[in-house]
C-alpha positions as CSV (number, residue, x, y, z in Angstrom):
1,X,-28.1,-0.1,-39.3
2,X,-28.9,3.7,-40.3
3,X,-29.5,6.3,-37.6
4,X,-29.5,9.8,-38.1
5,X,-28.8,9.2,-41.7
6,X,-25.0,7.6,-41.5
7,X,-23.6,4.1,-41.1
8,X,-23.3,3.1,-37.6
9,X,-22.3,-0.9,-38.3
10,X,-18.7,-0.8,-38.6
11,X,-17.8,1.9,-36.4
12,X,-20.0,0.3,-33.5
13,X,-18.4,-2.8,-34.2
14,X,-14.7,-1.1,-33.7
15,X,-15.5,0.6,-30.7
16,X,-17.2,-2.6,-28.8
17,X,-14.2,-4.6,-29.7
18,X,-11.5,-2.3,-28.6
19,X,-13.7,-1.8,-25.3
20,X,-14.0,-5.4,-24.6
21,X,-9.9,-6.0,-25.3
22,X,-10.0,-3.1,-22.6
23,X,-12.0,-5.0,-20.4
24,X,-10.0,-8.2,-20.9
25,X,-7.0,-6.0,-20.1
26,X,-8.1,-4.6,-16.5
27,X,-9.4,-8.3,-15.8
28,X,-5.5,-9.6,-16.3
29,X,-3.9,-6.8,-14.2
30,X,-6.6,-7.4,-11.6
31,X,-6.3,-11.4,-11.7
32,X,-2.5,-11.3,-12.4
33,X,-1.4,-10.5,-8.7
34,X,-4.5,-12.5,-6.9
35,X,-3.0,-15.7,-8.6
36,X,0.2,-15.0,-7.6
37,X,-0.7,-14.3,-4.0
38,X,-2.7,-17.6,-3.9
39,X,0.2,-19.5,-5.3
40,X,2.4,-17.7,-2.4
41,X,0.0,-18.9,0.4
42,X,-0.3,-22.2,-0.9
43,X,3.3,-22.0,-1.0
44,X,3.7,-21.6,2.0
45,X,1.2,-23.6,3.7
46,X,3.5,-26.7,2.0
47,X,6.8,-25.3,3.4
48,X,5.1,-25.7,7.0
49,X,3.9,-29.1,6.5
50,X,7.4,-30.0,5.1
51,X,9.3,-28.4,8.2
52,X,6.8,-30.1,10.8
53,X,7.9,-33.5,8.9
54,X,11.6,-32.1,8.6
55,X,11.2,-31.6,12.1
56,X,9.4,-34.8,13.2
57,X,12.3,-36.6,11.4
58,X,14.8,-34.9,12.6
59,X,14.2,-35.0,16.0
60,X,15.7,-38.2,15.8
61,X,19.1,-37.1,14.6
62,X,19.0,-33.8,16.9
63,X,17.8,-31.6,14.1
64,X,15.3,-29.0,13.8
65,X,14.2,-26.2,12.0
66,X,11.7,-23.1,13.6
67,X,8.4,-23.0,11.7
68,X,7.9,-19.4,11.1
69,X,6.2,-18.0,8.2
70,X,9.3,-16.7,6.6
71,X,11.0,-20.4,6.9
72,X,7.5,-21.7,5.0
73,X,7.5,-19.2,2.0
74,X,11.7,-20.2,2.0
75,X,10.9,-23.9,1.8
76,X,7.7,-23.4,-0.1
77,X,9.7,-21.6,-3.0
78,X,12.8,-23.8,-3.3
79,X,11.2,-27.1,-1.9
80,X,14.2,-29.6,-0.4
81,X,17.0,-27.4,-1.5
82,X,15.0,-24.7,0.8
83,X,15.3,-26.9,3.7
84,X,18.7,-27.4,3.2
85,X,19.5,-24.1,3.0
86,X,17.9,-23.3,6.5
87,X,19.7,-26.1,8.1
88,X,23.3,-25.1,6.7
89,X,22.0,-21.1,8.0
90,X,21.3,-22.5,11.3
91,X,24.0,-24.9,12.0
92,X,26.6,-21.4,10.5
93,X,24.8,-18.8,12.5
């Protein structure tokens, strides 16, 4: 395409490529940290509902475990391990 008497094709073509690898960009760094919340929430959500069944076992055997949202992200992030960890804090503190 000619305007104004020069080639405008390949330089238009540059410009609109680098400015949509921009865009793409912005859209990660924006996205990145939503995920990762999400994945932290759902996270924790499954810690709870594996105390409450920690505790509903363990109510049997005298155990029990306080449901508190820093117990959930615990257990949500290191899954039965998690849970074992807060029992051998509580029964040491």
């Amino acid at each position: 395409m000619i305007i104004g008497g020069g080639l405008m094709g390949l330089g238009s073509i540059f410009y609109y490529v680098i400015g949509l690898f921009l865009l793409y960009i912005v859209g990660l760094l924006l996205v990145w940290p939503i995920k990762k919340i999400v994945k932290l929430i759902g996270n924790g959500i499954l810690g709870g509902l594996t105390l409450m069944l920690f505790n509903f076992i363990g109510r049997y055997f005298g155990l029990s475990i306080a449901i508190n949202p820093l117990n959930a992200i615990v257990v949500g992030f290191l899954g039965v391990p998690g849970v074992i960890l807060l029992l051998l804090l509580k029964l040491i503190l």
